[in-house]
PyMOL Python script that loads the backbone (N, CA, C, O; Angstrom):
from pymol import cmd

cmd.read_pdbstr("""\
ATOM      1  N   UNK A   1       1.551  73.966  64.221  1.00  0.00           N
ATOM      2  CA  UNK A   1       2.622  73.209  63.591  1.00  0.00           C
ATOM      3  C   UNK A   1       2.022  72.185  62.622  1.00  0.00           C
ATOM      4  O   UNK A   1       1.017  71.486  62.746  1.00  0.00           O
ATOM      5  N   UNK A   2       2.697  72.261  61.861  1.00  0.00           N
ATOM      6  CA  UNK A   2       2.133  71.188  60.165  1.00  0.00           C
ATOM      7  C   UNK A   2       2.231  69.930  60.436  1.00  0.00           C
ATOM      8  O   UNK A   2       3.323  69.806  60.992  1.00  0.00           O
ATOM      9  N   UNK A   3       1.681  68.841  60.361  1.00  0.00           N
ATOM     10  CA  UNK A   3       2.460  67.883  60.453  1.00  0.00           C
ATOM     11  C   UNK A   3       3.150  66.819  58.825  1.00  0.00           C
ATOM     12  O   UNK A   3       3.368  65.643  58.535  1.00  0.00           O
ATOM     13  N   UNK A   4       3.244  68.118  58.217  1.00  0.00           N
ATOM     14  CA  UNK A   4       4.246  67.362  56.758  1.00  0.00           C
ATOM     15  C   UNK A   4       5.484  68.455  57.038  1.00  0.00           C
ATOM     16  O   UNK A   4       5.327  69.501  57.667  1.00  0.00           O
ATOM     17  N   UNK A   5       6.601  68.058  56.515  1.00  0.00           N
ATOM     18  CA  UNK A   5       7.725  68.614  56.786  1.00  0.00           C
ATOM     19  C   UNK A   5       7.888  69.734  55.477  1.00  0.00           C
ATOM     20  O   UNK A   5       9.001  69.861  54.966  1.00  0.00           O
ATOM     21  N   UNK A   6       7.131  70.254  55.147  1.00  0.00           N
ATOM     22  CA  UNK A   6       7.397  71.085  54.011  1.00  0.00           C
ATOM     23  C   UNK A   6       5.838  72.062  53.761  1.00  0.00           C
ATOM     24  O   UNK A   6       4.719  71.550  53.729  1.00  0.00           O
ATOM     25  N   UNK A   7       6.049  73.128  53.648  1.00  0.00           N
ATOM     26  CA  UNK A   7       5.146  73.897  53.596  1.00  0.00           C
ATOM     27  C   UNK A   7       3.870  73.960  52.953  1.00  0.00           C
ATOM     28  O   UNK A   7       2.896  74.379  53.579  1.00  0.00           O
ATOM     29  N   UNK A   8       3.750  73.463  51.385  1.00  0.00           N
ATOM     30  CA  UNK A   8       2.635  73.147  51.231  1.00  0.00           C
ATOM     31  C   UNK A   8       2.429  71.283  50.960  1.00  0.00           C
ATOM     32  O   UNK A   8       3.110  70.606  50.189  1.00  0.00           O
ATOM     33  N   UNK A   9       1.687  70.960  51.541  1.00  0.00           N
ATOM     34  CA  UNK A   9       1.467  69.494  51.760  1.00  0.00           C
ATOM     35  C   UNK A   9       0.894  69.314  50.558  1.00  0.00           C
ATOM     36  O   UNK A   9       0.617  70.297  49.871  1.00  0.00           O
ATOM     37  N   UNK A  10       0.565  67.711  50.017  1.00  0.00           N
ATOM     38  CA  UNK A  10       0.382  67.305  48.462  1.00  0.00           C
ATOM     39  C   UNK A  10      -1.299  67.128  48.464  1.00  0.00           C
ATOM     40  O   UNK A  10      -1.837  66.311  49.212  1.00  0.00           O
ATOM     41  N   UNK A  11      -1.832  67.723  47.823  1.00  0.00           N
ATOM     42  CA  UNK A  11      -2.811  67.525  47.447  1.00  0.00           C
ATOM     43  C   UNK A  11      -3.526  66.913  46.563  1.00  0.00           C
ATOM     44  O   UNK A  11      -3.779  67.306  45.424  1.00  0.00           O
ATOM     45  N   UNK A  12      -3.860  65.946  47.070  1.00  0.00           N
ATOM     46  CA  UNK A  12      -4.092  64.197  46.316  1.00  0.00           C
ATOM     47  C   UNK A  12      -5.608  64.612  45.837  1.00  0.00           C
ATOM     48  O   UNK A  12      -6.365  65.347  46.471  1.00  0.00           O
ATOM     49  N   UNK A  13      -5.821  64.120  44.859  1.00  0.00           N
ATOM     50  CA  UNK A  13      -7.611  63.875  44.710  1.00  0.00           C
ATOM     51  C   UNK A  13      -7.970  62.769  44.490  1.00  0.00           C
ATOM     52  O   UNK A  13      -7.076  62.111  43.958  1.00  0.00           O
ATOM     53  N   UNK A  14      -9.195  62.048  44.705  1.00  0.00           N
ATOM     54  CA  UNK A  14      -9.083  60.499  43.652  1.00  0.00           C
ATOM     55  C   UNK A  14      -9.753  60.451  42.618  1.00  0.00           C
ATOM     56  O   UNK A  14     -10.884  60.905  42.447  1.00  0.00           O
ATOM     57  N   UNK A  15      -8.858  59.709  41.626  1.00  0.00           N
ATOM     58  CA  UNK A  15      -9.292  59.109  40.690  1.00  0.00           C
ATOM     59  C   UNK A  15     -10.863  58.004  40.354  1.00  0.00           C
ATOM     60  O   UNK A  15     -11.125  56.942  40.920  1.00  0.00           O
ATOM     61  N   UNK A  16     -11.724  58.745  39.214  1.00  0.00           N
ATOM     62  CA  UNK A  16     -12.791  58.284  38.906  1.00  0.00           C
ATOM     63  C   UNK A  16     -12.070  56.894  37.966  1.00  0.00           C
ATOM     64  O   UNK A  16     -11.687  57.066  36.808  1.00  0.00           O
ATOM     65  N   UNK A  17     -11.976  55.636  38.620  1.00  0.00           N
ATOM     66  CA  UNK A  17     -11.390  54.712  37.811  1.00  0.00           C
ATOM     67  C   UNK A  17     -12.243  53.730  37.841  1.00  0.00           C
ATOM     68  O   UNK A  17     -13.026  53.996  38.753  1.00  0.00           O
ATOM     69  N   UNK A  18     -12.562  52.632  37.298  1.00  0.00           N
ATOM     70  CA  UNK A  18     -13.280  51.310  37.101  1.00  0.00           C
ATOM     71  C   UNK A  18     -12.140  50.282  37.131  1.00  0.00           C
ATOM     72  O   UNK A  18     -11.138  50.438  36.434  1.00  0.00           O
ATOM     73  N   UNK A  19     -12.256  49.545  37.704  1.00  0.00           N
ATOM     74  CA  UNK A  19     -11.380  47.789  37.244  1.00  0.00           C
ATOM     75  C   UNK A  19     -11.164  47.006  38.618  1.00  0.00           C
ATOM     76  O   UNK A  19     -10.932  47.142  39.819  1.00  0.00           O
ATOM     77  N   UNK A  20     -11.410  46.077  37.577  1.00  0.00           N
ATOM     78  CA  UNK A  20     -11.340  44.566  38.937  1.00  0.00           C
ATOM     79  C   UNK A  20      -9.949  44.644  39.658  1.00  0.00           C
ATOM     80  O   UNK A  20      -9.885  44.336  40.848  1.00  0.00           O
ATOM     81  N   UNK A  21      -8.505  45.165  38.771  1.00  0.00           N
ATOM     82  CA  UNK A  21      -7.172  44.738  39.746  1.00  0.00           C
ATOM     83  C   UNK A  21      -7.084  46.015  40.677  1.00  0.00           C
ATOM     84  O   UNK A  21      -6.568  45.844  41.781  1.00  0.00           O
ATOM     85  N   UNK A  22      -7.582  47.407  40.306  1.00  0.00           N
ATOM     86  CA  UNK A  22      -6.958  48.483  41.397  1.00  0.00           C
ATOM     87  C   UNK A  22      -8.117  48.913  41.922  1.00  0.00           C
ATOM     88  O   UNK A  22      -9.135  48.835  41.234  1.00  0.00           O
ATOM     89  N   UNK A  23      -8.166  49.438  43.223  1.00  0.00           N
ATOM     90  CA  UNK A  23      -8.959  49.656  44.334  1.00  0.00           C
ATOM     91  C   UNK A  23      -9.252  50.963  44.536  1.00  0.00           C
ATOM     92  O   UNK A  23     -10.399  51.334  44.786  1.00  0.00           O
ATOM     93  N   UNK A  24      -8.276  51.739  44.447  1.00  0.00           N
ATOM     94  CA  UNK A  24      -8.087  53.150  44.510  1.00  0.00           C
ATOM     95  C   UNK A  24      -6.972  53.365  43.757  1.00  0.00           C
ATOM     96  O   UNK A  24      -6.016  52.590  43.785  1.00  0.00           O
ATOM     97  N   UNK A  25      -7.017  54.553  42.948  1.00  0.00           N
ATOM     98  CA  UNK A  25      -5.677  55.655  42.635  1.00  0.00           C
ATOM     99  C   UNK A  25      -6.010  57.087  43.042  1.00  0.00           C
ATOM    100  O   UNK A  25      -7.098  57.663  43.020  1.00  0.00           O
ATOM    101  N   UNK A  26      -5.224  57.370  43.289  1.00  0.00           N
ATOM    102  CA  UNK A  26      -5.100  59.253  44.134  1.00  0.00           C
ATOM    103  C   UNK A  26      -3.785  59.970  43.002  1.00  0.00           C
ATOM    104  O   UNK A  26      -2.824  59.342  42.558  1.00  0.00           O
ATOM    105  N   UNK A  27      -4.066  61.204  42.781  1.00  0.00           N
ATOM    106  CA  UNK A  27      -3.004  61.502  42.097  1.00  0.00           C
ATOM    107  C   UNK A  27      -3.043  63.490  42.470  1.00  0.00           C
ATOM    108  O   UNK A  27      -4.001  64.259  42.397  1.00  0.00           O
ATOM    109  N   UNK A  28      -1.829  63.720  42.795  1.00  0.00           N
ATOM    110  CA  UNK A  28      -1.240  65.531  43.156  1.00  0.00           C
ATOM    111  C   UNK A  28      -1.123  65.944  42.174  1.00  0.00           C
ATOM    112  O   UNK A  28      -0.165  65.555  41.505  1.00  0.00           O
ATOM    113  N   UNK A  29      -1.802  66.668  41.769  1.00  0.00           N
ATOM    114  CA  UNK A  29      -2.030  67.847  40.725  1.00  0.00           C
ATOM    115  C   UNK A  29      -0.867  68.598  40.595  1.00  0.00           C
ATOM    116  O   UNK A  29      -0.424  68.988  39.515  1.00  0.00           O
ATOM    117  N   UNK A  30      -0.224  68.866  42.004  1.00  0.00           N
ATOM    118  CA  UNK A  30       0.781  69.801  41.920  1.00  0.00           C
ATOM    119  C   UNK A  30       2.138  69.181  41.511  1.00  0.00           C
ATOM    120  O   UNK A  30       2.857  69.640  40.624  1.00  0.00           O
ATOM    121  N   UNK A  31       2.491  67.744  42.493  1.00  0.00           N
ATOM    122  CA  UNK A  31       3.801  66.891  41.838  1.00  0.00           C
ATOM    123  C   UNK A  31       3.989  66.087  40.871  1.00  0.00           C
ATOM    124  O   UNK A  31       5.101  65.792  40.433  1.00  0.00           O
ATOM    125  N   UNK A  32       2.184  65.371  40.169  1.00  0.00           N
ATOM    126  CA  UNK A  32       2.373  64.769  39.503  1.00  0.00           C
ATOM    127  C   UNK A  32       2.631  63.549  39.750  1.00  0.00           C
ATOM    128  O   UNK A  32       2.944  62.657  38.962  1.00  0.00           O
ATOM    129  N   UNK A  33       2.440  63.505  41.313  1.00  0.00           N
ATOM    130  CA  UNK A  33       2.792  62.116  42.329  1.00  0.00           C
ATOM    131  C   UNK A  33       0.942  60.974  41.687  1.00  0.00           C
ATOM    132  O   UNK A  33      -0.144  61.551  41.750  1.00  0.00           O
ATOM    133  N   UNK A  34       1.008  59.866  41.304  1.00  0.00           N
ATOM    134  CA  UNK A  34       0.324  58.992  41.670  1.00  0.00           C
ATOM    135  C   UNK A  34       0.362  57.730  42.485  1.00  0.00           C
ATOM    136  O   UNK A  34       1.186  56.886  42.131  1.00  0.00           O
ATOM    137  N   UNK A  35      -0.414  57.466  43.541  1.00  0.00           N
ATOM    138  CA  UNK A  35      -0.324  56.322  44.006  1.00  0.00           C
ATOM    139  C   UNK A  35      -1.865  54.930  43.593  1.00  0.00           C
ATOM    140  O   UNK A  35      -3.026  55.320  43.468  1.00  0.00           O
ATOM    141  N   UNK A  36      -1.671  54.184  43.525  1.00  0.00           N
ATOM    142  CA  UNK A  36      -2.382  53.496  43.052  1.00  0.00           C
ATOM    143  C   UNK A  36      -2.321  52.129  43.649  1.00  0.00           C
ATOM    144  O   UNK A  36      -1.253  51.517  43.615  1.00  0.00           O
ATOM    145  N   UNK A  37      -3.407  51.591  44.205  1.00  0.00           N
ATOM    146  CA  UNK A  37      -3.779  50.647  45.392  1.00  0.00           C
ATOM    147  C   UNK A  37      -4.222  49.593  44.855  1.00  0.00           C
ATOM    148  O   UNK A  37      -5.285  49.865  44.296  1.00  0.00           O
ATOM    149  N   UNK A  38      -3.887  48.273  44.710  1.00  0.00           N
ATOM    150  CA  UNK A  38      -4.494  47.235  44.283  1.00  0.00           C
ATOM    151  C   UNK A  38      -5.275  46.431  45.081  1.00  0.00           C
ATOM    152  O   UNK A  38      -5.040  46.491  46.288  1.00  0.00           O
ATOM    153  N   UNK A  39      -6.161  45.679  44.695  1.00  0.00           N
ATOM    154  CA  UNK A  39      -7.160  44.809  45.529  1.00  0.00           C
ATOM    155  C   UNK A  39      -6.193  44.312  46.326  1.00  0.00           C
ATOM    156  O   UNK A  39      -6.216  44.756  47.474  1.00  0.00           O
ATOM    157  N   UNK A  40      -5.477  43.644  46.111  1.00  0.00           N
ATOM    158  CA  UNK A  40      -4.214  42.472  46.688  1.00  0.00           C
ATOM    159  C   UNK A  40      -3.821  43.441  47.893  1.00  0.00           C
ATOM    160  O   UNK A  40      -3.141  42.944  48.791  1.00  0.00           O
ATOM    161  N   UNK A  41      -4.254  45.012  48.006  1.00  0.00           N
ATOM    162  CA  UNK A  41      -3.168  45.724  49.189  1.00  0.00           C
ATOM    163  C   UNK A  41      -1.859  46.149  48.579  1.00  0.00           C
ATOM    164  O   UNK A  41      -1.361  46.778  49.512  1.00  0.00           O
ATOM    165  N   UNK A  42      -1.125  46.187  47.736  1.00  0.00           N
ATOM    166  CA  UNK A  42      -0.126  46.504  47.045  1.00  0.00           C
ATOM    167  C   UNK A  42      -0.132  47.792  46.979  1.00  0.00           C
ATOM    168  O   UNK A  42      -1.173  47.932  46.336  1.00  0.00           O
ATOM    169  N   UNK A  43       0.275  48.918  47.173  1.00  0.00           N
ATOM    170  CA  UNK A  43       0.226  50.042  46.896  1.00  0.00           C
ATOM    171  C   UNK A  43       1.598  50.615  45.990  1.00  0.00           C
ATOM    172  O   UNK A  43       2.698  50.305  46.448  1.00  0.00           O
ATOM    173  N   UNK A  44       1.561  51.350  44.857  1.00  0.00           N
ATOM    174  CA  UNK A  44       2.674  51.504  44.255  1.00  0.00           C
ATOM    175  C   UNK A  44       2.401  53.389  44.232  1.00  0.00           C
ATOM    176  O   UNK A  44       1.327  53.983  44.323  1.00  0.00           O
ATOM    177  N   UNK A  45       3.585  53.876  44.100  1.00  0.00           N
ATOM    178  CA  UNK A  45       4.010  55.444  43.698  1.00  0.00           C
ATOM    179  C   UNK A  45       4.712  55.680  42.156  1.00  0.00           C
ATOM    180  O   UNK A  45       5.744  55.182  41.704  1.00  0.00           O
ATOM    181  N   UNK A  46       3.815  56.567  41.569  1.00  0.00           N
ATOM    182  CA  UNK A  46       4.737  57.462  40.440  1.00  0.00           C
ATOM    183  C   UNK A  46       4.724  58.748  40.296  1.00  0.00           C
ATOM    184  O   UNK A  46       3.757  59.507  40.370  1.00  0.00           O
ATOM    185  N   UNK A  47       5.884  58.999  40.077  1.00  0.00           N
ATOM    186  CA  UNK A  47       6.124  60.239  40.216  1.00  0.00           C
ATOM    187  C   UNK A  47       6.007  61.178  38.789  1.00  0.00           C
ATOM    188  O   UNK A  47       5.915  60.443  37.806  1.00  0.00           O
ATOM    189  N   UNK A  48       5.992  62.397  38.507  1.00  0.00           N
ATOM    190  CA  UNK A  48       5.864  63.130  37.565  1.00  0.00           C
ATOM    191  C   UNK A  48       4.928  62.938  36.532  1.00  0.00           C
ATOM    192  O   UNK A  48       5.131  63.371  35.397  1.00  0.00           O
ATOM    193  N   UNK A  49       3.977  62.354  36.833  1.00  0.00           N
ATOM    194  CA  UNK A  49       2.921  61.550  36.001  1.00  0.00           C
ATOM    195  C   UNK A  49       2.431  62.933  35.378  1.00  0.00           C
ATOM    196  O   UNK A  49       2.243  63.875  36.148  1.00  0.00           O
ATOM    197  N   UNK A  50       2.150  63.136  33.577  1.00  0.00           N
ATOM    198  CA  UNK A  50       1.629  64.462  33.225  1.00  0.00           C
ATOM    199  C   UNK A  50      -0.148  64.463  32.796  1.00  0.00           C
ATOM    200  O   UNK A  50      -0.666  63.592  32.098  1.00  0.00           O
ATOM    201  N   UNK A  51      -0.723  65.386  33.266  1.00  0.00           N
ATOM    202  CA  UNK A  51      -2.102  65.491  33.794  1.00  0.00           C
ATOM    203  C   UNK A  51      -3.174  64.981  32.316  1.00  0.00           C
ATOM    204  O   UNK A  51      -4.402  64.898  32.288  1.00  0.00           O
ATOM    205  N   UNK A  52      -2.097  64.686  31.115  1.00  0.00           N
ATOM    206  CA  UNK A  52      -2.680  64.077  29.862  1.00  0.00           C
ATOM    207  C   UNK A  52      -2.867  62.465  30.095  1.00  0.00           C
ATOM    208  O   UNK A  52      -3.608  61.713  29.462  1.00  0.00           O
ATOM    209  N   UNK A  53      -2.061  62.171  31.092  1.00  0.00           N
ATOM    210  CA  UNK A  53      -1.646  60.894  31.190  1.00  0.00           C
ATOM    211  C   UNK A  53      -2.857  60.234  32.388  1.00  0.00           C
ATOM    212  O   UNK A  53      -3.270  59.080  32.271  1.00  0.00           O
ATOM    213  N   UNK A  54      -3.213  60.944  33.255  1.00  0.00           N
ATOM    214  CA  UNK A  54      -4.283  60.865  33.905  1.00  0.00           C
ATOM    215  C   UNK A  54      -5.348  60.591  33.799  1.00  0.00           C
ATOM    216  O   UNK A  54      -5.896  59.674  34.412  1.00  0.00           O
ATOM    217  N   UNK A  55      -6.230  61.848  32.438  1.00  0.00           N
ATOM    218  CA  UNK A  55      -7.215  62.219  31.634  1.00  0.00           C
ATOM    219  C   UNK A  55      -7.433  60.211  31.084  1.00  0.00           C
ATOM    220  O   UNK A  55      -8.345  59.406  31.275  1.00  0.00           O
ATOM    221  N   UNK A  56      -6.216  60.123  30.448  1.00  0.00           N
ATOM    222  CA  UNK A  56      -6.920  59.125  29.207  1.00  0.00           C
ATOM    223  C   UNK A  56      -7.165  58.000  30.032  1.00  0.00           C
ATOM    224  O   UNK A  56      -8.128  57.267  29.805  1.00  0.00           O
ATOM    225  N   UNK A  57      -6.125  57.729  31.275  1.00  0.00           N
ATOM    226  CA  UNK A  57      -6.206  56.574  32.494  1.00  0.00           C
ATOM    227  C   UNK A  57      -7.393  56.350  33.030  1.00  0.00           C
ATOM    228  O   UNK A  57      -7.839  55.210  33.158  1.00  0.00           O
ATOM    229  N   UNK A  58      -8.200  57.709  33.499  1.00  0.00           N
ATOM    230  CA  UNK A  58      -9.578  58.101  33.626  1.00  0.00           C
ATOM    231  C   UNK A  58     -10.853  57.791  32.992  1.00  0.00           C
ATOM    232  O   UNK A  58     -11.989  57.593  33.421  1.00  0.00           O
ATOM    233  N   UNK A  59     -10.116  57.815  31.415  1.00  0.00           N
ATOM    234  CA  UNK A  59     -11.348  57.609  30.247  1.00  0.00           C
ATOM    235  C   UNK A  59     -10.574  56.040  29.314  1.00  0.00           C
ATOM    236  O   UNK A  59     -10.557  55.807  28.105  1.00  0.00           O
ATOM    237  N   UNK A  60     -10.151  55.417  30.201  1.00  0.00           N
ATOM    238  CA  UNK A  60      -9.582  54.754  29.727  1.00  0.00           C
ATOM    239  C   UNK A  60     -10.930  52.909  29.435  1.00  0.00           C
ATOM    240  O   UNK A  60     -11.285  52.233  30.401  1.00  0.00           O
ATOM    241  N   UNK A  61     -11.140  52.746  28.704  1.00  0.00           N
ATOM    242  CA  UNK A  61     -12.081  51.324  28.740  1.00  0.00           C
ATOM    243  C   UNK A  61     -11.844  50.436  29.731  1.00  0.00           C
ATOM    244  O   UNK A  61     -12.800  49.923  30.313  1.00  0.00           O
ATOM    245  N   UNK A  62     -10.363  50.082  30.114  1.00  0.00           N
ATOM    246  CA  UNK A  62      -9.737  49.294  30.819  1.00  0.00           C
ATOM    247  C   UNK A  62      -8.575  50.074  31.735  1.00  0.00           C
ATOM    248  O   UNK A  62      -7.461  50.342  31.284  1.00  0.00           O
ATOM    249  N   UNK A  63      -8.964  50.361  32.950  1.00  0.00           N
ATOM    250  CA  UNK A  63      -7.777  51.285  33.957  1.00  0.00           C
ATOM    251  C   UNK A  63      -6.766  50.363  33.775  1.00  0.00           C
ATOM    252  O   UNK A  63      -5.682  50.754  33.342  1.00  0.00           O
ATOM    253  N   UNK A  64      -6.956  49.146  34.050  1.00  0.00           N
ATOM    254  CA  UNK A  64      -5.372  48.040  34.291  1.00  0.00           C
ATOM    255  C   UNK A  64      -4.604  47.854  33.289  1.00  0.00           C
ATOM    256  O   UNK A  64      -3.380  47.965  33.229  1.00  0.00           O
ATOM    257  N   UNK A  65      -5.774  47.402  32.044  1.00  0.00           N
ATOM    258  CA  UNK A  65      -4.830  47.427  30.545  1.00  0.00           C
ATOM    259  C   UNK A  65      -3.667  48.519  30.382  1.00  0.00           C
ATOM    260  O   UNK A  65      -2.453  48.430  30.199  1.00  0.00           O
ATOM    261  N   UNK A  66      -4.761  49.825  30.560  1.00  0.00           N
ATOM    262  CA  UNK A  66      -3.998  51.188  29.945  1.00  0.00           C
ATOM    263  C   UNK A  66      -2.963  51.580  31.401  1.00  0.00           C
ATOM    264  O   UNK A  66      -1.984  51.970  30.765  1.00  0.00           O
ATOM    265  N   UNK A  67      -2.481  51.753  33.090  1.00  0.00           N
ATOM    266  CA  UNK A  67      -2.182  51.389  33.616  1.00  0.00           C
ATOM    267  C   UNK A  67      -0.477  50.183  32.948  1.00  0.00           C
ATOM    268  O   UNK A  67       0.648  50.664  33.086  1.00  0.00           O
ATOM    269  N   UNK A  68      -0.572  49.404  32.603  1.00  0.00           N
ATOM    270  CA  UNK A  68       0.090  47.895  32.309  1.00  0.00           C
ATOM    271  C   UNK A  68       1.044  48.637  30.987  1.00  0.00           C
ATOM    272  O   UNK A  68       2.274  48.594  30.956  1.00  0.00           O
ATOM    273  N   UNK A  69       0.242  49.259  30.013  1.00  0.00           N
ATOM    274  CA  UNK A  69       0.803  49.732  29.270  1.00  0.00           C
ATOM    275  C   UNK A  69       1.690  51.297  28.935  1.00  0.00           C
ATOM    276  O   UNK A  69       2.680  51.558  28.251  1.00  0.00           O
ATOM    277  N   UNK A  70       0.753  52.134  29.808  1.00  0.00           N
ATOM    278  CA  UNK A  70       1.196  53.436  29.748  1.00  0.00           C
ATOM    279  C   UNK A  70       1.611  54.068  31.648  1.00  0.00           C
ATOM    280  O   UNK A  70       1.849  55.274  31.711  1.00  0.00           O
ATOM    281  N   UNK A  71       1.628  53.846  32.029  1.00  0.00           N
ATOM    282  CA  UNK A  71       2.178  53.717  33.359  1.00  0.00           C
ATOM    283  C   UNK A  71       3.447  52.877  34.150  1.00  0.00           C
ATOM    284  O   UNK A  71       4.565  53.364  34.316  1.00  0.00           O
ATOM    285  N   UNK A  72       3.195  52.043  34.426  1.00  0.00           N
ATOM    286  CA  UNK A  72       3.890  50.519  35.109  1.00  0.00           C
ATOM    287  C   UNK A  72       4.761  50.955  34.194  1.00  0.00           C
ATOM    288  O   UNK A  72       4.572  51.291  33.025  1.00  0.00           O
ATOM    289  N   UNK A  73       5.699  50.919  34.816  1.00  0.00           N
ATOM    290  CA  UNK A  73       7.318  51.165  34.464  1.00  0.00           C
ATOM    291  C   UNK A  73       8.138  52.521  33.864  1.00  0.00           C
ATOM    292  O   UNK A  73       9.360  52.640  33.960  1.00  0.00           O
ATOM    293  N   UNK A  74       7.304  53.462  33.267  1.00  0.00           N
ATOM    294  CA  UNK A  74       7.506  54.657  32.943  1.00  0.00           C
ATOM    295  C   UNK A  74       7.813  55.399  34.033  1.00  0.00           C
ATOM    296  O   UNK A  74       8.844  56.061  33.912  1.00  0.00           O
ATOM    297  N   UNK A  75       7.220  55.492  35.083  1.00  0.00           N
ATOM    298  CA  UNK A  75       7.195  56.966  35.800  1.00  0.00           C
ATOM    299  C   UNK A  75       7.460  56.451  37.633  1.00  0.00           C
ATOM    300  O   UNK A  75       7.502  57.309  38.516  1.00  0.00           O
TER     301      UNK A  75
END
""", "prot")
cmd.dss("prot")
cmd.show_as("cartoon", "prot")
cmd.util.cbc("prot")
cmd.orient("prot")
């Protein structure tokens, strides 16, 4: 017996990120789900996030800047 209520469970990977405000981000390839963990313990969810949007978050100079601007509040 599974213990997620739905057949295939989400398969998170983590994110290669740098920055002083977030701790961890994990993001499902398959839903497009990101969660993203701040030092503070804050943990936030977005949903449908598209895998371009990831890439540049990834290669981004500043995760929080780009995060603040292209994330936070969109998705």
């Amino acid at each position: 017996m599974s213990i997620f209520p739905f057949a295939n469970p989400p398969s998170f990977v983590p994110l290669n990120i740098q920055s002083r405000a977030i701790r961890t981000a994990t993001y499902d390839v398959t839903t497009g789900t990101l969660i993203i963990t701040f030092k503070t313990g804050k943990a936030y969810t977005y949903n449908k996030v598209p895998p371009s949007v990831i890439a540049q978050f990834e290669s981004a100079p500043s995760a929080g800047a780009y995060y603040d601007r292209r994330i936070k509040g969109r998705y």
